[in-house]
C-alpha positions as CSV (number, residue, x, y, z in Angstrom):
1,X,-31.1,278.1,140.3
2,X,-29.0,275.8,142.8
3,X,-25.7,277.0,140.8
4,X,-26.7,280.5,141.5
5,X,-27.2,279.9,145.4
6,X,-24.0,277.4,146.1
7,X,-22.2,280.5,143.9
8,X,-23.7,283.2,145.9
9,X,-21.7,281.8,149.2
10,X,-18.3,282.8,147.2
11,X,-16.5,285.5,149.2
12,X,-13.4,285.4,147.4
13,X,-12.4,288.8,148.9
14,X,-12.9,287.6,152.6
15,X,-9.3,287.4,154.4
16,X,-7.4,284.3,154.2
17,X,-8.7,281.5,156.8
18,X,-7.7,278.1,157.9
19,X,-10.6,277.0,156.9
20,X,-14.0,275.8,157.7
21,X,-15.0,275.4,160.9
22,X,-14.9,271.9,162.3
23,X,-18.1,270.2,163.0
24,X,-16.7,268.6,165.8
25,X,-16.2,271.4,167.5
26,X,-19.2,274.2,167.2
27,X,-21.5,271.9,165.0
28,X,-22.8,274.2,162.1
29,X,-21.8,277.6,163.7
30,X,-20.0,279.5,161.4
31,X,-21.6,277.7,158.6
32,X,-24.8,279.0,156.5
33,X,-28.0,277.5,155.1
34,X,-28.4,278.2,151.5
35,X,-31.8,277.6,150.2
36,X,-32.6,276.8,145.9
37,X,-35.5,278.9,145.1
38,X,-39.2,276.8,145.1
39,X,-37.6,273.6,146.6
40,X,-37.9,272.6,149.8
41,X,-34.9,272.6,151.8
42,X,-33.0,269.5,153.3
43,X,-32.9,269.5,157.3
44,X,-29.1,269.3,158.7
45,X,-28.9,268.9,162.4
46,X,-26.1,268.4,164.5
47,X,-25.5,264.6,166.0
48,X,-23.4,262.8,167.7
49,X,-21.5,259.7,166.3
50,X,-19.6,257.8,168.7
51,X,-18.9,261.1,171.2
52,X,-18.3,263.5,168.4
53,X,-20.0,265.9,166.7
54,X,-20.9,265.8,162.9
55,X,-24.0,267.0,160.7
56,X,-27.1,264.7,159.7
57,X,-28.9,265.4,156.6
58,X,-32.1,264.3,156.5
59,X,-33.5,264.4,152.7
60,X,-37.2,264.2,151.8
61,X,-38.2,265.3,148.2
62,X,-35.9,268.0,149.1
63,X,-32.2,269.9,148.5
64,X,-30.4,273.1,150.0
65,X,-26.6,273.4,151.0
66,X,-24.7,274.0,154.1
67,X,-22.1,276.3,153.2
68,X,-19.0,278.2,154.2
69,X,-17.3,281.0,152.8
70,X,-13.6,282.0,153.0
71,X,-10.5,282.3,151.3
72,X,-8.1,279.4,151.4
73,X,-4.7,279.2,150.0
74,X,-3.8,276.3,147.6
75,X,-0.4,277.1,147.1
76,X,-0.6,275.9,151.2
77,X,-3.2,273.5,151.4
78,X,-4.8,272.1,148.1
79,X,-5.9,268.8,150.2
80,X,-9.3,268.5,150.9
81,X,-10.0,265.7,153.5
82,X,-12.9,265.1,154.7
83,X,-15.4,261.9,156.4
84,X,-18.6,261.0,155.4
85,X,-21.9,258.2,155.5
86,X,-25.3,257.7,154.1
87,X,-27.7,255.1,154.6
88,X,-28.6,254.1,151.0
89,X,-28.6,255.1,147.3
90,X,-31.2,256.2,144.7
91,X,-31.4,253.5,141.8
92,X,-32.2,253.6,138.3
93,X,-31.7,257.3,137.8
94,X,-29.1,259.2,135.1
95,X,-27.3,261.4,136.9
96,X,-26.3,262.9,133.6
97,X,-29.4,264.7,133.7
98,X,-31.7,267.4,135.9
99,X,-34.2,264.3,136.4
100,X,-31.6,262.3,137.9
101,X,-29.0,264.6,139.8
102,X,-29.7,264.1,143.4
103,X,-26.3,262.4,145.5
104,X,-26.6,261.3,149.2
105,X,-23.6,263.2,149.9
106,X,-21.9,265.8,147.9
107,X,-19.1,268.2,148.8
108,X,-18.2,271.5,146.7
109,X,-15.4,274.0,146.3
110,X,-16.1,277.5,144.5
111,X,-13.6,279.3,143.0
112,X,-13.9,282.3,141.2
113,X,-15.4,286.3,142.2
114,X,-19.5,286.4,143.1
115,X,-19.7,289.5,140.7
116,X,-18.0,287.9,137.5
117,X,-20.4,284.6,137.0
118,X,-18.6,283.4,134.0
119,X,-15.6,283.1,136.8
120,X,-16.8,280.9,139.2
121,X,-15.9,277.1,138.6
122,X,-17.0,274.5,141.4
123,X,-16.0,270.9,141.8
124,X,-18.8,268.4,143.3
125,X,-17.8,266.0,144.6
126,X,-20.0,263.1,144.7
127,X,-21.0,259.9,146.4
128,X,-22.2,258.5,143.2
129,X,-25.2,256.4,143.2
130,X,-23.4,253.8,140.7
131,X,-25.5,254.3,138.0
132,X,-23.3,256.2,135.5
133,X,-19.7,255.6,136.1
134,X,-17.4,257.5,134.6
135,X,-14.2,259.9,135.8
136,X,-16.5,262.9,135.8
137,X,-19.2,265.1,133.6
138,X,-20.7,268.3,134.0
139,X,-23.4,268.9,136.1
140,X,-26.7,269.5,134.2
141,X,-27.5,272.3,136.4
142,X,-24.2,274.2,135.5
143,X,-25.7,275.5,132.4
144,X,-24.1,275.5,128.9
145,X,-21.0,277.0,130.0
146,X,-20.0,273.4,132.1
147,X,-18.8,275.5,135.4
148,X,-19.6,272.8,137.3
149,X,-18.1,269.3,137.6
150,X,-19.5,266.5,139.5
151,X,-16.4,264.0,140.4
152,X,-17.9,260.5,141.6
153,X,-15.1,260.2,144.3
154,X,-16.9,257.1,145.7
155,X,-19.5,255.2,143.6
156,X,-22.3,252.2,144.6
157,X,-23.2,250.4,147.6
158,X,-19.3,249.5,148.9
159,X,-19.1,251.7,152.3
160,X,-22.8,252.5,152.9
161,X,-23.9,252.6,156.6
162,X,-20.0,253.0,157.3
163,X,-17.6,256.4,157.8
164,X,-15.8,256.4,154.7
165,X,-12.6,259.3,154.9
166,X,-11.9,260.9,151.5
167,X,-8.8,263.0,149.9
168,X,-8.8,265.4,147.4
169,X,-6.2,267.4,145.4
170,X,-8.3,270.4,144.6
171,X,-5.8,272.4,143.1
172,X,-5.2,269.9,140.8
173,X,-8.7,268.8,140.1
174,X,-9.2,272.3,138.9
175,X,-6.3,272.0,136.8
176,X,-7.5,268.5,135.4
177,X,-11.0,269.4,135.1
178,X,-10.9,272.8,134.1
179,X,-7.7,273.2,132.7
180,X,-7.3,276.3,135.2
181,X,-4.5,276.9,137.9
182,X,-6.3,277.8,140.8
183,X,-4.3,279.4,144.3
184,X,-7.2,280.5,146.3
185,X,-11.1,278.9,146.8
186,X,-13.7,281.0,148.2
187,X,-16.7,278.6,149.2
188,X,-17.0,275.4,150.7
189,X,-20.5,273.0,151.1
190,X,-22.3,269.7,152.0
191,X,-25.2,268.7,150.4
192,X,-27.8,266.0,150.6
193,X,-30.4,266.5,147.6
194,X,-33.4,264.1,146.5
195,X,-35.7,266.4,144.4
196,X,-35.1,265.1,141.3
197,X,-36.3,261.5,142.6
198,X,-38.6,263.0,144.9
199,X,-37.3,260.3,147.6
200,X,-35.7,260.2,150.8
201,X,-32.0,260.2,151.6
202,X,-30.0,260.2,155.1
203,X,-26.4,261.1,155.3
204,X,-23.8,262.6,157.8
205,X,-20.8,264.2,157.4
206,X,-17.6,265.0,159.6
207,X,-15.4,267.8,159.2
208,X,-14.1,269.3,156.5
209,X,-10.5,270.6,156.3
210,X,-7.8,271.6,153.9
211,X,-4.1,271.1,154.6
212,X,-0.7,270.5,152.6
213,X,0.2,268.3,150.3
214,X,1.9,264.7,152.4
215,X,0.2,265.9,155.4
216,X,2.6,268.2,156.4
């Protein structure tokens, strides 16, 4: 059920945009709060961090998204960038599996048309909790079709309680992980989840942007 609300956010027919908005800026206006059916939803709050604005997630036995939905252009800007922190990990859990998948942090991008499910692909990428390292592996809640990828783009303790700035090449993830060239997203999220565990999780994260390949 969480695949189907993160892939309900995808707008892929929305006009082309520059992107989410910036936390910094308006906080979480312009994003939306996307519960999973039955499970109680994280609380996201807007703090500030040394003057600026970013989004808390406070996780208790919980998991829901923040999202965003609009259509950006790879062929311009496949890099994602974005900031992020949490205050600790979940140990001994496989996050191979549904009893096991819950991530301090997590960002996604959905590509693919709402009303075609077998077309929607999304990327997860992951502050891993160290347990299972590995390059990637589906996520167990993609179903047997595997749209989903988690990416462990930062993995065990190294970084916690610090603002750690991340880059990704989505349009080539897509094409590594999926085998699929992709020119246009339709969805961005955050997401701090603990409901496998049924423990408690704090993280923040700063904006999230797209922009062109050497920063240009």
């Amino acid at each position: 059920m969480r695949a189907l609300a993160l892939w309900g956010l995808c707008l892929c027919t929305a006009a082309a945009a520059d992107g989410p908005p910036r936390f910094s800026v308006g906080g979480l206006d312009g994003w939306t709060a996307e519960k999973i059916l039955s499970v109680k939803p994280t609380a996201y709050s807007v703090v500030e961090d040394a003057g600026i604005k970013v989004v808390a997630a406070q996780c208790e036995d919980s998991a829901s998204f923040e999202g965003w939905a609009g259509a950006i252009d790879l062929k311009q800007t496949p890099m994602l960038a974005w900031r992020w922190k949490i205050e600790h990990l979940f140990t001994g859990l496989d996050e191979r599996v549904k009893g096991g998948s819950d991530f301090p942090a997590r960002v996604y991008v959905i590509a693919g048309k709402r009303w075609l499910p077998w077309s929607l692909h999304t990327l997860e990428y992951a502050w891993s909790n160290g347990e299972y390292k590995a390059a990637s592996w589906p996520s167990p809640y993609s179903g047997a079709m595997g749209q989903a990828v988690i990416v462990p783009v930062r993995a065990g303790a190294e970084g916690i309680g610090e603002w750690r700035e991340e880059q990704r090449d989505v349009q080539a993830d897509f094409k590594q992980f999926f085998g699929m060239d992709v020119d246009k997203i339709g969805a961005v999220a955050v997401m701090s989840d603990c409901d496998d565990s049924h423990g408690k999780a704090h993280a923040w994260f700063g904006d999230v942007q797209f922009g062109a390949r050497g920063g240009k």
